[in-house]
BATOR-320229 format. One line per field, with one value per residue (C-alpha): chain; x, y, z; residue in three letters; residue number from 1. Coordinates in nm, 2 decimals. Each point is the difference from the previous one (the first is absolute). Layout:
<recs>
c: c(A_...) $
xx: c(X_...) $
yy: c(Y_...) $
zz: c(Z_...) $
r: c(ALA_...) $
k: c(NUM_...) $
</recs>
This chain:
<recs>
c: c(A_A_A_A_A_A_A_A_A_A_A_A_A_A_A_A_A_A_A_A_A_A_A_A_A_A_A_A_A_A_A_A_A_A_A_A_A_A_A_A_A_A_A_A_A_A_A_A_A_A_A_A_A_A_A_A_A_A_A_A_A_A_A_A_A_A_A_A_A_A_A_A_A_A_A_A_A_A_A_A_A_A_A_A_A_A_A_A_A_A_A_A_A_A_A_A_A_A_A_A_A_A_A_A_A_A_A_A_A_A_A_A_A_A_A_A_A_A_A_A_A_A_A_A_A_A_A_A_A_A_A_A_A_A_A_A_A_A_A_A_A_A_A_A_A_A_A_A_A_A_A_A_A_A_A_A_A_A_A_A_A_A_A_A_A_A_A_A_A_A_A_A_A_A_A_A_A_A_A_A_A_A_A_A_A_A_A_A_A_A_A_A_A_A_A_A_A_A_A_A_A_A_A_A_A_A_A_A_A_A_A_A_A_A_A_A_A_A_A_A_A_A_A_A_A_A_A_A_A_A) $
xx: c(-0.77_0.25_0.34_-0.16_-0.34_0.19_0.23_-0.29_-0.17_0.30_0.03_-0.36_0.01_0.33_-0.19_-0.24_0.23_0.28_0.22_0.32_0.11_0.18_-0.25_-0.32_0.22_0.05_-0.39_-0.10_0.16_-0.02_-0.40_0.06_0.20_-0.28_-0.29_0.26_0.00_0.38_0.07_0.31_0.28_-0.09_0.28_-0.09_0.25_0.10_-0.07_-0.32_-0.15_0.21_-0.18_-0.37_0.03_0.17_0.25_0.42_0.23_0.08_-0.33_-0.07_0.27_-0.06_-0.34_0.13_0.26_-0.33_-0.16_0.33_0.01_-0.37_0.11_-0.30_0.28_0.38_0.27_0.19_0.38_0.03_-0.34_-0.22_-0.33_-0.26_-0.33_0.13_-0.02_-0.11_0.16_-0.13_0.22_-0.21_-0.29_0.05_0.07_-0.30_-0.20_0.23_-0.15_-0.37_-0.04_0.11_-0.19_-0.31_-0.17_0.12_-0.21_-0.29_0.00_0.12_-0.13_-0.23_-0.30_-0.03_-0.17_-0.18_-0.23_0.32_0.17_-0.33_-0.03_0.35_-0.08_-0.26_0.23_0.22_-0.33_-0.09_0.33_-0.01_-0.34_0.15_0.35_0.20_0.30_0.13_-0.29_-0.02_0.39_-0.09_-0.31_0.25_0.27_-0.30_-0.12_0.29_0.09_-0.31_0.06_0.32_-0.22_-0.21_0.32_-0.03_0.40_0.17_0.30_-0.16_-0.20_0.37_0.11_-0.27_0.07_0.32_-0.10_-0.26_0.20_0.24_-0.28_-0.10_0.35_-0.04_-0.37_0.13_0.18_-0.31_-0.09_-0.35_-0.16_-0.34_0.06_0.25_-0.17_-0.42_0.03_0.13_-0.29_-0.18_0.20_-0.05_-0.35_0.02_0.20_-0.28_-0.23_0.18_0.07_-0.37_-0.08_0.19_0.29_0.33_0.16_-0.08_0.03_0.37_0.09_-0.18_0.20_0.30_-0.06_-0.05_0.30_0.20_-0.14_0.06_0.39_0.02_-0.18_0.21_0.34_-0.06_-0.10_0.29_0.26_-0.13_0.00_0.41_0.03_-0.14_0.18_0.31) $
yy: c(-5.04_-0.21_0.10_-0.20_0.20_0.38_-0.16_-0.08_0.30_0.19_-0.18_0.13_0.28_0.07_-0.19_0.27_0.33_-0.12_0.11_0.18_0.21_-0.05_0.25_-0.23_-0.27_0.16_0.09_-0.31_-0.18_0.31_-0.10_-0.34_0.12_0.22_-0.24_-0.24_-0.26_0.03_0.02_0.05_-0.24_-0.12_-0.06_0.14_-0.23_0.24_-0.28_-0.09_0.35_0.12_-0.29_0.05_0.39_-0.09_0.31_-0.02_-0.08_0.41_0.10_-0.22_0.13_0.32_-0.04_-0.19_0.30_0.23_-0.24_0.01_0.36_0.00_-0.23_-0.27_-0.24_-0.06_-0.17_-0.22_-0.03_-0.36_-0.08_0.17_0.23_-0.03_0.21_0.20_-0.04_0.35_0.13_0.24_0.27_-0.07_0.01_0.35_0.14_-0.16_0.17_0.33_0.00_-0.10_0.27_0.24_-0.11_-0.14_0.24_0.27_-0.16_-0.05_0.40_0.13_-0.25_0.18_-0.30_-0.28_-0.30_-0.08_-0.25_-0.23_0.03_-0.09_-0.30_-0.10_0.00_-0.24_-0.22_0.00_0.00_-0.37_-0.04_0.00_-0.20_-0.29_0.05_0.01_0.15_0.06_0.15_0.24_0.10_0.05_0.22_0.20_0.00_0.12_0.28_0.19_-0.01_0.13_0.27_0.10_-0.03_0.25_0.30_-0.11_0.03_-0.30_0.04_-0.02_-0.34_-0.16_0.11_-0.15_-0.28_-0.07_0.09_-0.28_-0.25_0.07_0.01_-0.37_-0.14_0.19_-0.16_-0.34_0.08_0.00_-0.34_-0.07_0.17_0.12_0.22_0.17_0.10_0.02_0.32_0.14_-0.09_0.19_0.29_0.02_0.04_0.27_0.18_-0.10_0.18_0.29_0.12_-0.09_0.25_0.27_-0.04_-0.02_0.16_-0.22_-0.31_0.11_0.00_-0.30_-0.17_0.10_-0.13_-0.34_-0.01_0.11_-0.30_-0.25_0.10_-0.08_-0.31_-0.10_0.14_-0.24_-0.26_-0.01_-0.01_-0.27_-0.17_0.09_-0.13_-0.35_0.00_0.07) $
zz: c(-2.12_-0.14_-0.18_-0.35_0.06_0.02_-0.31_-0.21_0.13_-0.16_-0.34_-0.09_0.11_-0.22_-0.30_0.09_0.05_-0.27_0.28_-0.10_0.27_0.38_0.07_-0.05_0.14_0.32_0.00_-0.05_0.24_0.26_-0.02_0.07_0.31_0.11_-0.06_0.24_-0.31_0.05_0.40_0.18_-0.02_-0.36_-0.28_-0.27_-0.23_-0.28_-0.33_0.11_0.05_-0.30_-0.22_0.15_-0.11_-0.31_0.02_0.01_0.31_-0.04_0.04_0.26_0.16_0.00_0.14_0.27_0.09_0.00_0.23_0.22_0.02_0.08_0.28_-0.09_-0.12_0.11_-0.22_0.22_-0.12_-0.17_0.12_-0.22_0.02_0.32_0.07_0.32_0.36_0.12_0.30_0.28_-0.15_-0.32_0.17_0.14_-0.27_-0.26_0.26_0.03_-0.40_0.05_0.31_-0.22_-0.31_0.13_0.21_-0.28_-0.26_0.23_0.04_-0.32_-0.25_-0.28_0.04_0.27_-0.16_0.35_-0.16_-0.15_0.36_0.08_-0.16_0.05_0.38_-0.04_-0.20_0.36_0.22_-0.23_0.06_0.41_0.03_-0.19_0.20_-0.34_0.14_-0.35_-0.16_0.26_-0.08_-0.35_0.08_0.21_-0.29_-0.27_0.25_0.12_-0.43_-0.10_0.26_-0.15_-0.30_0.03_0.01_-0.44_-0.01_-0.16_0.15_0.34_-0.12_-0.09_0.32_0.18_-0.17_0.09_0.38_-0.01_-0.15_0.34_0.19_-0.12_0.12_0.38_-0.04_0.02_0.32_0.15_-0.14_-0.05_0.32_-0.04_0.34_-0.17_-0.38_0.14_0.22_-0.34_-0.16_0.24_-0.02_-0.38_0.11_0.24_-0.30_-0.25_0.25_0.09_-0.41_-0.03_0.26_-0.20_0.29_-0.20_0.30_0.24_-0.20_-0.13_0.40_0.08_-0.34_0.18_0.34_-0.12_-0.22_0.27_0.20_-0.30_0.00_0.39_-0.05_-0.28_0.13_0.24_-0.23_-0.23_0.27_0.15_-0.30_-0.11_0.36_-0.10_-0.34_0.20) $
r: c(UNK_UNK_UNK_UNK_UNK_UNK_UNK_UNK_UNK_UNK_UNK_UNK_UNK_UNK_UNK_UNK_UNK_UNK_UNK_UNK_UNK_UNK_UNK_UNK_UNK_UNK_UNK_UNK_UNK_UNK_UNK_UNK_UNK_UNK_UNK_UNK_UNK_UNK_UNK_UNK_UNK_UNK_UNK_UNK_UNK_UNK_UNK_UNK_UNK_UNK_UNK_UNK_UNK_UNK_UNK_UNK_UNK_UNK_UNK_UNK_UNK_UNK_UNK_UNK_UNK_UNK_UNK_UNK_UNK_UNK_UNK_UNK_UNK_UNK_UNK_UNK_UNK_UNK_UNK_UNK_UNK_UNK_UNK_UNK_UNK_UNK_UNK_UNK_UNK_UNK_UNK_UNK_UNK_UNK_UNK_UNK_UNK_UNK_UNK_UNK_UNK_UNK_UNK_UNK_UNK_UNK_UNK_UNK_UNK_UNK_UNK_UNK_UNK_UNK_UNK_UNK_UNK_UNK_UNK_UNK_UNK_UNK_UNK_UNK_UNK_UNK_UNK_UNK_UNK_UNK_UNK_UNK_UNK_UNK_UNK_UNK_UNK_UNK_UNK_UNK_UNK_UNK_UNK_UNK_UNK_UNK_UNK_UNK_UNK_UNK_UNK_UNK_UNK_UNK_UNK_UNK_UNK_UNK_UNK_UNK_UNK_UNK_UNK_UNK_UNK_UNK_UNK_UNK_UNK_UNK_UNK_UNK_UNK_UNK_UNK_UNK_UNK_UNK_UNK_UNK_UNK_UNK_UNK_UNK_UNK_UNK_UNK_UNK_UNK_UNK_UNK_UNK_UNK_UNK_UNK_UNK_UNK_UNK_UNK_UNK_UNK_UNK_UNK_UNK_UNK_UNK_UNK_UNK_UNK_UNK_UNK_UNK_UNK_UNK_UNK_UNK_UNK_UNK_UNK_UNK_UNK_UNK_UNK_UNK_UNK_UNK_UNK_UNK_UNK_UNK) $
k: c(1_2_3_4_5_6_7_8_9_10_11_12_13_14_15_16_17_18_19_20_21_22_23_24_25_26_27_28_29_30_31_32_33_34_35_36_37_38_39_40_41_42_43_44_45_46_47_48_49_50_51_52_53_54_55_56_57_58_59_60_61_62_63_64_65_66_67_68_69_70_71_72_73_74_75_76_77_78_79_80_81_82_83_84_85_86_87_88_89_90_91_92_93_94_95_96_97_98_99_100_101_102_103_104_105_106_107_108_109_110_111_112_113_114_115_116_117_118_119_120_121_122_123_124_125_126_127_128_129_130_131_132_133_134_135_136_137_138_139_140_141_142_143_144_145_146_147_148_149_150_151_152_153_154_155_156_157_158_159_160_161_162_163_164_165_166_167_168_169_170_171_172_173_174_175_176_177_178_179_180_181_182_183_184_185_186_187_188_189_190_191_192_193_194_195_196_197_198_199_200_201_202_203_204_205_206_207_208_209_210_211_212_213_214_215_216_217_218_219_220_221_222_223_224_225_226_227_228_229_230) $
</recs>
């Protein structure tokens, strides 16, 4: 998507919210991040995004220093703001969080959904067959937050939130590789199936397995990327 699409995508939704606060500032553009809208690298050039949401340089601001402390943006000294460039040490630890958080909610959540995850699997399973590499993402991205979901704590859903819009950043490490984002599409199955089966157990474990395998993959990813950069 282009910078004028996000921009106008902005402006109506601030016609629409009557945005006054950083706080719905930094939401609003943390979704953009985590849809990948806004990927890494991109200036985010502080008089056009402070006229598309229609708020003050301050509060524009200080949604950007929320961003920055959420690491999904860094202000560059006499440069100005960019979405981030992850790096491996970010990686661990976004999935330091998610193995924590994850298979936790898969045990201890009060209701699973099963059908939504279900559908949202076949939304990645479409996804595959047609090889839309970033459909399949998205899927991904829509699953593991319903899962988090389901534990019916806000907190945790703004959390989550912020871990996916990192996770869309370390995504485009990978570039657009189907062989990469399709086994997870599978996995989300295998999960799908297990809760089905009444097996929270075993499909908290199995959660945790294939994060762990996403972080090596992406480890990897990332600093072969900085290494390219550099």
């Amino acid at each position: 998507m282009t910078s004028d699409a996000v921009l106008a995508g902005l402006r109506r939704e601030a016609r629409a919210m009557h945005a006054e606060t950083a706080q719905w500032v930094a939401a609003a553009l943390r979704q953009r991040i985590a849809n990948g809208e806004l990927t890494p690298g991109t200036k985010l050039p502080e008089e056009a995004f402070r006229e598309a949401l229609g708020v003050s340089r301050n509060t524009l601001r200080e949604a950007f220093v929320t961003l920055n402390a959420e690491r999904v943006v860094n202000r560059i000294p006499n440069r100005g703001v960019f979405v981030a460039h992850p790096t491996a040490d970010d990686v661990r630890e976004i999935y330091r969080v998610r193995k924590l958080l994850e298979p936790a909610s898969i045990l201890w959540a009060p209701q699973i959904d099963v059908d939504h995850l279900t559908a949202i699997v076949g939304k990645g399973r479409a996804a595959v067959t047609v090889g839309d590499v970033p459909g399949m993402a998205s899927a991904n991205q829509e699953f593991h937050r319903a899962v988090m979901a389901s534990s019916g704590s806000n907190r945790l859903d703004a959390l989550m939130e912020q871990v996916l819009a990192e996770m869309r950043l370390v995504f485009a490490a990978m570039g657009w590789d189907p062989r990469f984002h399709a086994p997870y599409v599978e996995g989300n199955e295998r999960i799908v199936d297990l809760l089905a089966a009444g097996q929270r157990g075993e499909a908290a474990e199995y959660l945790t397995e294939y994060l762990s395998q996403a972080e090596e993959q992406l480890v990897k990813a990332v600093g072969d990327t900085a290494a390219v950069r550099s």
